[in-house]
Residue, then its C-alpha position, 0 to 999 in steps of 0.5 A: x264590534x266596537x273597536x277603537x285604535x290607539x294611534x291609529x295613522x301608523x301604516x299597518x294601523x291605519x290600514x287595518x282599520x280600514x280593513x275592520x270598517x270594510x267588515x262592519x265593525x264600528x271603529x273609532x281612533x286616535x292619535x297625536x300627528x296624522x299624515x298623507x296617505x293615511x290622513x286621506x284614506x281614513x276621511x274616505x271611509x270616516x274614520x278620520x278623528x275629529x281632532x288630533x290628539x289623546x282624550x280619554x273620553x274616546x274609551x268607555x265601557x261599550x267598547x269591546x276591543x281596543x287595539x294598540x300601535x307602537x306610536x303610543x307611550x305606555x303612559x298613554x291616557x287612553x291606554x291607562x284607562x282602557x286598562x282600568x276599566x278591563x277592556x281588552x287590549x290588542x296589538x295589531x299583531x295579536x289581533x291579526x293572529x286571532x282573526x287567523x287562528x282557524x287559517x293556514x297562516x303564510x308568514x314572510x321574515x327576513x331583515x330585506x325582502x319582506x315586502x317584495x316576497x309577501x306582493x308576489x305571493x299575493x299577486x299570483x294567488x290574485x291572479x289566479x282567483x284563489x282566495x286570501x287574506x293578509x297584511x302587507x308592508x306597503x301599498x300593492x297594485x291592484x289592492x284596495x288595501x294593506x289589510x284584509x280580513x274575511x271569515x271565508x279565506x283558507x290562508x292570511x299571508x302576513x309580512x312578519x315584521x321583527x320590530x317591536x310588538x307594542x309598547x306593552x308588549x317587546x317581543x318581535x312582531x313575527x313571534x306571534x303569529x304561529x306560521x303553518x308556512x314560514x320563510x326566512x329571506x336573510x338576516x342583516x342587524x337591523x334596529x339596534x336600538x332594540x337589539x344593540x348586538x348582532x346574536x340578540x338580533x339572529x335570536x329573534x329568528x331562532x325563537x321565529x323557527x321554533x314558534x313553527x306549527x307542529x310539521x310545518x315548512x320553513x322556507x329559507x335562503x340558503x345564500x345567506x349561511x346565517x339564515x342556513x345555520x337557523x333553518x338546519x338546527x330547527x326543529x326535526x318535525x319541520x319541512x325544510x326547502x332551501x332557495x338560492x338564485x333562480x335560473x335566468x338571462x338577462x338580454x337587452x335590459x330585460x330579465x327572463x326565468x328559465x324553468x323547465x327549458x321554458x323561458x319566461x320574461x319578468x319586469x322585476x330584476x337583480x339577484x334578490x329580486x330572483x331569490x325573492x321570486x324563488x322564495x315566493x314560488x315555493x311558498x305557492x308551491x306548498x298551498x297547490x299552485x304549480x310553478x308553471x302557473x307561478x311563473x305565468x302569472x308572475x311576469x306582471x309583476x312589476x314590484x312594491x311600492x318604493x322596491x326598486x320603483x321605476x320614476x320615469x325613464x327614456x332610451x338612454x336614462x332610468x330613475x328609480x326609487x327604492x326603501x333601501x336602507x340598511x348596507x345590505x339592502x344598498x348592496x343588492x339594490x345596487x348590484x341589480x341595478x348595474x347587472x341590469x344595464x351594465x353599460x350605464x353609468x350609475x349614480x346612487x343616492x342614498x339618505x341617512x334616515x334610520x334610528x340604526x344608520x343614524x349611530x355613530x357605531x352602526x355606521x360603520x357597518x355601510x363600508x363599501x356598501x355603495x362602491x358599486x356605484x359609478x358616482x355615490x351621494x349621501x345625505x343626513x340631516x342634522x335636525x333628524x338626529x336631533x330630533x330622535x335624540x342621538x349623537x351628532x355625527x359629522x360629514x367626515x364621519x360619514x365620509x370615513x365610514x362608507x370607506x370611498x374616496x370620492x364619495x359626496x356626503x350633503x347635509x342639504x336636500x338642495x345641494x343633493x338636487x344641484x349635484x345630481x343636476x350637475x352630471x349629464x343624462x345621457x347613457x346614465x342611471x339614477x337610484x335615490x334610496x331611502x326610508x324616508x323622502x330626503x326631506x321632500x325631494x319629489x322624485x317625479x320632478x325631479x325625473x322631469x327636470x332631468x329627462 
């Protein structure tokens, strides 16, 4: 096939394209701005375009599919003319159900743990030779690849985003893929510029529920009493399997799941990380895999990309850096990181990034989302909300919002990297989180320069 992408260097984009090059097909791209690692790794199998930017003589008739990213503007000029001349149109979503149609599809949902729930299932099915494919939000040790797609799989294992599909088509990513398998992880509003409450945001995971096949399973964390609510009203044809916090110790900094009277040592931590694994035994569990099996080959996980990622470390000190975001994911990130090493101070830093953390009315949803944390730092930077077109918010603001006395709030990167270098590294922990990178701060640096 000959297949040409429309925004091309979004991540799930990006890769797969990769994934459809890997296949044989001929593709081609587009877009308006292409960064690293996307810019790279599609140079490395040539499908870098020539320049960057919109032309419309980059859809022509011989084309047989055109697949659309979310980046693009309905208006786009590629877009309009693939449209007259009746080529099919694509987002990545649709293009994912339809190579997946004949498959057992696994589909991850939840506003956190998406990706974390999607590597460890991954992982152990890799580990134990069983062939799948699948789509996943970040970049996976041991895989080539976010995206892969094959005639001979059984399963796809997709993380089921519920952002936008693309700009012709609103509905929530995770509506479209009919799972066989579905979990849901926990439900926190998330993207208020799409969903401005709170009741339209849990509907897209009611209408997720009822987009179940015929006598499938749903999956679900029953800590979460919104997620419970959902799962127990759903459709009567529906298997339901509930999880919480699975059995464990935590001895000397390190984490052990006790299943079965058996112990078994893990690299990951915190309660979510341990709702995380539950939720992805079970989902292993449906397709054969015994948990004994699970829970082996589990133990070499050592998590996502950016999801509680350890920098660097010494006897004494621990840098991480983790996506978290939203009040709920600064919440469990925390908390895991103080149960862990309760004997350690933690400093935690967290970035202001987000569409949603960036409005003024949503703000206020972070009070005591950091009061875990021994000291507490958070960065804005007003050019950002500029840049999205938002309302200014103020320092004070901020401050107010999180509700903590002595928490510092910088709208400078450097100033963040002079008060964190300020403290003394001994017997202490550090935590930077955010969606984006605190406008280049680079963390293995700055874990060099402090131990």
């Amino acid at each position: 096939m000959r297949i040409h992408f429309i925004a091309i260097g979004g991540s799930a984009m990006h890769n797969l394209a990769i994934a459809l090059c890997k296949k044989g097909h001929k593709v081609t791209g587009s877009d308006d701005e292409i960064f690293d690692p996307a810019k790279s790794r599609l140079e490395s199998y040539g499908i870098l375009p020539k320049k960057i930017g919109w032309d419309i003589n980059n859809v022509s008739k011989g084309l047989d599919a055109v697949i659309l990213g979310m980046h693009a503007k309905k208006d786009n000029p590629e877009l309009v003319k693939a449209q007259e001349l009746g080529i099919k149109i694509y987002s990545y979503p649709e293009f994912l159900y339809q190579m997946s149609k004949e498959k057992i599809r696994i589909v991850i949902g939840g506003s956190h743990g998406k990706t974390s729930i999607t590597a460890m299932i991954l992982h152990v099915l890799n580990k134990l030779n069983i062939e799948t494919d699948y789509m996943v939000g970040a970049q996976l040790e041991g895989f080539e690849v976010m995206v892969k797609i094959t005639e001979e799989a059984k399963y796809m294992v997709i993380e089921g985003d519920e952002y936008l599909t693309s700009p012709i088509d609103l509905r929530p990513k995770f509506h479209l893929y009919q799972p066989n398998i579905a979990l849901i992880s926990g439900i926190a509003w998330d993207h208020i510029n799409v969903f401005p409450t709170f009741d339209i945001y849990v509907e897209q995971f009611e209408v997720f529920c009822q987009k179940i096949r015929e006598n499938g399973s749903l999956i679900y964390c029953k800590e979460d009493e919104i997620v419970k609510e959902i799962a127990e009203n759903s459709r009567k044809d529906i298997e339901k399997l509930p999880y919480s916090i699975i059995n464990h110790k935590i001895e000397n900094g390190k984490t052990f799941v006790i299943w079965n009277e058996k112990e078994y040592p893990i690299e990951v931590f915190g309660k979510h990380n341990l709702m995380n694994l539950y939720g992805a035994m079970l989902v292993c569990e449906r397709i054969g895999v015994k948990n004994e099996d699970f829970l082996r080959e589990i133990g070499s996980f050592t998590g996502a990309s950016k999801r509680l990622e350890l920098v660097k470390k010494n006897d004494s000190v621990e840098i991480y850096k983790d996506f978290a975001h939203s009040p709920s994911k600064l919440k469990a990130t925390i908390s895991a990181l103080k149960e862990q090493f309760p004997q350690r101070k933690l400093i935690a830093t967290m970035e202001l990034h987000t569409f949603s953390s960036l409005n003024a009315e949503f703000l206020l949803q972070y009070k005591g989302s950091m009061d875990m944390a021994d000291d507490a730092i958070v960065y804005f930077n007003p050019h950002t909300i500029a840049h999205k077109g938002l309302a200014e918010i103020t320092k004070q603001q901020v401050f107010e919002a999180f509700g903590r006395r002595d928490i510092k709030v910088f709208t400078s990167s450097k100033d963040v990297v002079l008060e964190i270098k300020s403290h003394k590294w001994e017997n202490t922990n550090l935590l930077m989180m955010s969606s984006g990178n605190f406008d280049g701060i680079i963390f293995e640096k700055l874990a060099d320069d402090l131990i």
